[in-house]
C-alpha positions as CSV (number, residue, x, y, z in Angstrom):
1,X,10.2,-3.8,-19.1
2,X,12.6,-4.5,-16.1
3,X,13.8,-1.7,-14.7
4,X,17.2,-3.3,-14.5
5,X,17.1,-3.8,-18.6
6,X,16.7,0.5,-18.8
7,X,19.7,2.2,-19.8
8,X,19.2,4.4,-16.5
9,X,19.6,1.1,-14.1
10,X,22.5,0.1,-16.0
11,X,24.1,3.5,-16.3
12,X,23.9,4.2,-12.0
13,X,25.3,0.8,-11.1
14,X,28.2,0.9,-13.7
15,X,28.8,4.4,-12.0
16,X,28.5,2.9,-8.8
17,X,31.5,0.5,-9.9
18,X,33.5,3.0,-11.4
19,X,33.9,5.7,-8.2
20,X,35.6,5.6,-5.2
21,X,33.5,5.0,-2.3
22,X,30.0,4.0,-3.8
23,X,29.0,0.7,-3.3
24,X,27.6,-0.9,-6.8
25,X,26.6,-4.0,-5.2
26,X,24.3,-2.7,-2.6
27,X,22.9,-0.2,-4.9
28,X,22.0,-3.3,-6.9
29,X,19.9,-4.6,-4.2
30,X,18.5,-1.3,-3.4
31,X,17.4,-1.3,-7.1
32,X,16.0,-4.7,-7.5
33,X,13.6,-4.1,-4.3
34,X,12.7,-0.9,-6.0
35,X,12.1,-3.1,-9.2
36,X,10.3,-6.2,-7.1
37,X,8.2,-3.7,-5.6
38,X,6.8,-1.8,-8.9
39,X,6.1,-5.1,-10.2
40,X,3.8,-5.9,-7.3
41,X,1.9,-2.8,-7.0
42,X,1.4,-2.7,-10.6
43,X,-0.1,-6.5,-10.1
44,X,-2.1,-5.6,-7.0
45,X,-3.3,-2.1,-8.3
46,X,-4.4,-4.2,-11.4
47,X,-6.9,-6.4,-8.9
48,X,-8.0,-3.7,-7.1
49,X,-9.2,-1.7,-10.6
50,X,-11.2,-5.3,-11.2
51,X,-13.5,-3.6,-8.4
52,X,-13.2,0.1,-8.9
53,X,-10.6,0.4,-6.0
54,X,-7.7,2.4,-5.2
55,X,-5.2,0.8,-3.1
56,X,-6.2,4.0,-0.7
57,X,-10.3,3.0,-1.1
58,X,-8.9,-0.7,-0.4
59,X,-7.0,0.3,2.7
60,X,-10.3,2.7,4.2
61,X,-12.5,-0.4,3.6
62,X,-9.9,-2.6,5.5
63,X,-9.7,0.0,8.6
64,X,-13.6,0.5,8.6
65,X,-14.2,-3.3,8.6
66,X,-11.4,-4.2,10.9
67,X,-13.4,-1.0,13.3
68,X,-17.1,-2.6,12.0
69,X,-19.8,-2.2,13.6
70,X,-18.2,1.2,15.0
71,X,-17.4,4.2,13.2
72,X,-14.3,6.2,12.7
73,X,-13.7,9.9,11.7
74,X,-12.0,11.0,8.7
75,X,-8.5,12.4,10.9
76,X,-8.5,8.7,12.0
77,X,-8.7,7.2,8.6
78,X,-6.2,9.3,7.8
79,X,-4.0,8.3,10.4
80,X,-4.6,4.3,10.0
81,X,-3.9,4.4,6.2
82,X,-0.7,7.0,6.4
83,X,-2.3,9.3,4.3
84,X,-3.4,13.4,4.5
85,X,-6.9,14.1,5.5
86,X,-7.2,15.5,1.9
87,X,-6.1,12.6,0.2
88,X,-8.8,10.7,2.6
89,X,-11.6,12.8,2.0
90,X,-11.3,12.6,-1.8
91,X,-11.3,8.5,-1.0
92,X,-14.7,9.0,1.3
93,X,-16.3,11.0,-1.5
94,X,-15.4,8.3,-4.2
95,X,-16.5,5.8,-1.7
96,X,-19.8,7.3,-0.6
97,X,-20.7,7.8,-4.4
98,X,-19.8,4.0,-4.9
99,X,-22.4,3.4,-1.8
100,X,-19.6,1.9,0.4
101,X,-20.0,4.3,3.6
102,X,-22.1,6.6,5.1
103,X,-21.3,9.9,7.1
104,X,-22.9,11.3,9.9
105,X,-22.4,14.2,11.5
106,X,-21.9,14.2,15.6
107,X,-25.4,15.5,16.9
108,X,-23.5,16.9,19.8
109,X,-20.8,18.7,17.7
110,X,-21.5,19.5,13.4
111,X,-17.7,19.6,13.1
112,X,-17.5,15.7,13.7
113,X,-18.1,13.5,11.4
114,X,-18.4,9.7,11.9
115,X,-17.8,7.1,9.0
116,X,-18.9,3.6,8.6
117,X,-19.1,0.7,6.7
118,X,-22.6,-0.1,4.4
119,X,-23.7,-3.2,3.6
120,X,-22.9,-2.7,-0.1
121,X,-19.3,-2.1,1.7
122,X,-19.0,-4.8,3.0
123,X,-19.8,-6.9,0.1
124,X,-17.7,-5.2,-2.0
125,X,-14.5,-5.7,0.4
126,X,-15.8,-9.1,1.0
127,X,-15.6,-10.0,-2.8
128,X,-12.0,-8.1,-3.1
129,X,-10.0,-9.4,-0.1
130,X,-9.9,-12.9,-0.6
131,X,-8.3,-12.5,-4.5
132,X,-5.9,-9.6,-3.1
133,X,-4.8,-11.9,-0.1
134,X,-4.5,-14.5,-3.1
135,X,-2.3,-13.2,-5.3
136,X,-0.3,-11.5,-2.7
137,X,0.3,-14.9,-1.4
138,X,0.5,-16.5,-5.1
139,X,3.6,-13.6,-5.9
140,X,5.7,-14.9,-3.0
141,X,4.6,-18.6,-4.0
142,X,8.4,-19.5,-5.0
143,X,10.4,-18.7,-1.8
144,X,10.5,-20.8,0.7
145,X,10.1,-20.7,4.5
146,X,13.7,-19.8,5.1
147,X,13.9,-17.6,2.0
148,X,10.9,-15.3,3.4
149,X,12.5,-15.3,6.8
150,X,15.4,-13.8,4.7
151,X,13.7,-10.8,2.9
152,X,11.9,-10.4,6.1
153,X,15.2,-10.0,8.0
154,X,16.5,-8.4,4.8
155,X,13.7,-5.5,4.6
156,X,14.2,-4.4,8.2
157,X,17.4,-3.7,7.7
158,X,16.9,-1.7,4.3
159,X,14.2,0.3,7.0
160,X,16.8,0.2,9.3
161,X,19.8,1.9,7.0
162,X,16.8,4.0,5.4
163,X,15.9,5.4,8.8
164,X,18.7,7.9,8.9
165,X,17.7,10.0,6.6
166,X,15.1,12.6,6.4
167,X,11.4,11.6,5.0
């Protein structure tokens, strides 16, 4: 179901209309991007379970091939998908059981531990990406050139406005 069809959606934009000082039509587009970007993740999520990926797994296989044939450490996977290093080492474990990376400790230092891509890795991301790219290009198939310059120019300034308050 659309999210604009839920009695929730409905209810906070005709309260929007009905106060002083709220803004109904920009919570509308605040809403609809909210909506839009469900939808999509739902769709791409949906892709990624075709291969046994999370969007996170997805993401680690992305940085460790974009890195390929050098290693990275978990704290940097972390850091290049925007993730804790918890959430990143229960991705490496599901990963390394899947036979899409190896770890190896630093022979200099135990502590360090060095990730990288296996060749069972990279066919699995080589099989995923194109499709993903695909229908991420297939969901955007109906707006133009000048319409995608729009939303571009559109999102930065939702980032922009959503900047000033706290994470």
């Amino acid at each position: 179901m659309k999210y604009s069809d839920c009695l929730a959606y409905r209810t906070l934009i005709a309260i929007a209309r009905q106060r002083q000082g709220l803004d109904a039509p920009r919570c509308t587009v605040v809403f609809e991007h909210l909506d839009t970007s469900a939808v999509l993740s739902a769709v791409l999520r949906r892709l990624l379970a075709e291969y046994h990926l999370s969007e996170l797994k997805f993401a680690v296989l992305v940085v460790l091939f974009t890195l390929d044939p050098d290693s990275s450490t978990p704290a940097d996977l972390a850091q290049h998908t925007g993730v804790s290093r918890s959430a990143i080492t229960d991705a490496l474990d599901q990963l390394a059981a899947q036979k899409c990376l190896l770890r190896d400790r630093d022979e200099s230092d135990r502590r360090t531990i060095y990730v990288r891509l296996t060749t069972a890795g990279r066919k699995l991301l080589a099989r995923a990406l194109p499709p993903y790219l695909r229908t991420a290009g297939e969901a955007a198939r109906l707006l133009d050139a000048p319409g995608q310059a729009g939303l571009l120019r559109g999102y930065g300034l939702l980032k922009e406005g959503a900047s000033s308050f706290p994470a």
